[in-house]
N, C-alpha and C positions, 0 to 999 in steps of 0.2 A: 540206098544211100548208107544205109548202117555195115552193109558188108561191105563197101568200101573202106569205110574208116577202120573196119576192122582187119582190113588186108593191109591199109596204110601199118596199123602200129604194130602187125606185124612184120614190117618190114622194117621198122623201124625198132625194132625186137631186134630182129637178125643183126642190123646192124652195130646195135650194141654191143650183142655176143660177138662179134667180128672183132670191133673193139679192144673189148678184153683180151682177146687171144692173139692181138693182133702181132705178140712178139712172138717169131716162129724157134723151134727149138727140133736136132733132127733126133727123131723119135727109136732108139735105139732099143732093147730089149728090158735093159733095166730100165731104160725112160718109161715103158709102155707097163712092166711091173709096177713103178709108182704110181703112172697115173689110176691105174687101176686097185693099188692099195688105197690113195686119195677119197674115189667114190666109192667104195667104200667103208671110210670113215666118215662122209659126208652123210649118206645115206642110215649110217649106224646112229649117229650124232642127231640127226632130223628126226628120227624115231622115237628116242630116247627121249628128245623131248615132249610126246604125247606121251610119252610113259610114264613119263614125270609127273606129270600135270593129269592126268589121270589117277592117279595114286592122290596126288595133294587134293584134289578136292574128294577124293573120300569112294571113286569110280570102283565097283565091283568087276569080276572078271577082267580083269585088264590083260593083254594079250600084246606082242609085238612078234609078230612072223617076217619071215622074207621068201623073197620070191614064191609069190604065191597066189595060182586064179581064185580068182571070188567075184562071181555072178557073171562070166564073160568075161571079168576085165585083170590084166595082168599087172601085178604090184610087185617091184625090187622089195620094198619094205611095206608092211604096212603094222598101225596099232588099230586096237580095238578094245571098247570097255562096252560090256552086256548090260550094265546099269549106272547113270551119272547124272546128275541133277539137271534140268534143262538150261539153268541160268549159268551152267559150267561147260556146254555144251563149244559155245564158240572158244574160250579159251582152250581147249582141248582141241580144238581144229586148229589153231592158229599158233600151239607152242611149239610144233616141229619148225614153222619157220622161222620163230626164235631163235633156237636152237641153232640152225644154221647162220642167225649175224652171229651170234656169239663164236660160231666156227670159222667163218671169215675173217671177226676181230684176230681171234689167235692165228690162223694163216696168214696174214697181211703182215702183221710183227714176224713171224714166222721167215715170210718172205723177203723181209726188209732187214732181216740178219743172213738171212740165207736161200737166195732165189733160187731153190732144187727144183726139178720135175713135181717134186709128189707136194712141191709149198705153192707154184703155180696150180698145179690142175685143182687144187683142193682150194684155192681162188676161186678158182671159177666154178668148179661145183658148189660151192655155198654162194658167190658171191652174187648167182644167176637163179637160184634155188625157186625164186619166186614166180621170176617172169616166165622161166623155160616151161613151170608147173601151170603154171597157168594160161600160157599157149596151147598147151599140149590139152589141158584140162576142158576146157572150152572151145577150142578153133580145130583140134586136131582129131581132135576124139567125140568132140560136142556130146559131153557128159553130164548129166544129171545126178551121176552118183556122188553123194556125200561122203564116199571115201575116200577124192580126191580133195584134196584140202580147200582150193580156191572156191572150188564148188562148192563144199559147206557152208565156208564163210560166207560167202554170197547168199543162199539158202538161211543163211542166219542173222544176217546182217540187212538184206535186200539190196545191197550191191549189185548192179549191174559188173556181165563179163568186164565191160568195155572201162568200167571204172578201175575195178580191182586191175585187169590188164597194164591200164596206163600208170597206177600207183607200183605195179611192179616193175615198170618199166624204168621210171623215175628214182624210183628205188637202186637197181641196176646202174643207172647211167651213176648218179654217186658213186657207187661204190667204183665203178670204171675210174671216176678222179682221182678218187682215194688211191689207186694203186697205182696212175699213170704219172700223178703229183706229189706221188709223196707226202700228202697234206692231208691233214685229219678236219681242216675247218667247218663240214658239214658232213653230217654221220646220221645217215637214216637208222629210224628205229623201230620194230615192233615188240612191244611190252603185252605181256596178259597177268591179270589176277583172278583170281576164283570167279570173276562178273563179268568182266569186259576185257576187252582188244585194243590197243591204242596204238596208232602210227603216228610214228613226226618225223623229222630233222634234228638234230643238236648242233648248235653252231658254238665254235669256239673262237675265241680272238685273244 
């Protein structure tokens, strides 16, 4: 029963990301440059903020590489800190996805002066940053390493896949309005301080 539900919402993933992309655009040379200058910056920006956040709580050794194996498994980006307080632990997992609303917010303005190739795909790479990670992290990969972000937080938080999934999912489907409407009236959010991780909504009226 549980792998069902778990194929439902990723099917229900997919369809989001369809969503998003659903305006086609034909993908010329310089198209295919920007999308790929896009991720990136998306990738560069997602880093940076475990970088960050590693540094602010005081993390020794702090590292950000890219492309690069570690233990079997293949990372575009990844950070790493050799020593960090335990109660700094999930903020440090959780501030690249930060990172990435805060790359979304400025791509969406971005987009809404100027709908290029590289202010679209760089949509969608932050704008999916969660859910695609956490598909992949758990359903795709059925990962236990902690250096996949979802799987930390899960491992730190006691999150079930199947919850974190559907909060990125939800997550996601927001941001799809946001960009399909025009309308900022509710804006998902992930906050961290030196302690804790916090998700919501903000609704404006």
């Amino acid at each position: 029963m549980g792998a069902k539900k778990s194929i439902k919402r990723i099917g229900l993933a997919g369809l989001t990301l369809l969503l998003m992309t659903s305006q086609s655009w034909a993908m010329g040379i310089s198209d295919f440059f920007q999308a790929g200058s896009a991720y990136i910056t998306h990738v560069v920006a997602h880093e940076t903020g475990h970088n960050a956040m590693a540094h602010m709580v005081g993390g020794r050794d702090v590292q950000m590489d890219f492309f690069q194996q570690r233990s079997g498994s293949f990372f575009v980006g990844i950070s790493s800190v050799g020593e960090i307080e335990k109660k700094s632990v999930l903020p440090f997992r959780a501030a690249g996805l930060v990172s990435s609303n805060h790359t979304f917010d400025l791509a969406l303005s971005s987009y809404r002066a100027r709908p290029s190739t590289y202010n679209k795909a760089l949509l969608f790479f932050s704008g999916t940053d969660f859910l695609w990670y956490s598909v992949w992290s758990f359903y795709i990969k059925g990962s236990n390493d902690p250096g996949y972000d979802p799987v930390g937080i899960s491992q730190e938080t006691g999150l079930s896949a199947e919850v974190i999934v559907s909060v990125a999912l939800f997550q996601t489907a927001l941001n799809a309005f946001r960009v399909y409407s025009g309308h900022d009236s509710y804006m998902p959010y992930i906050a961290v301080d030196d302690e804790r991780m916090n998700v919501g909504v903000r609704m404006r009226f």
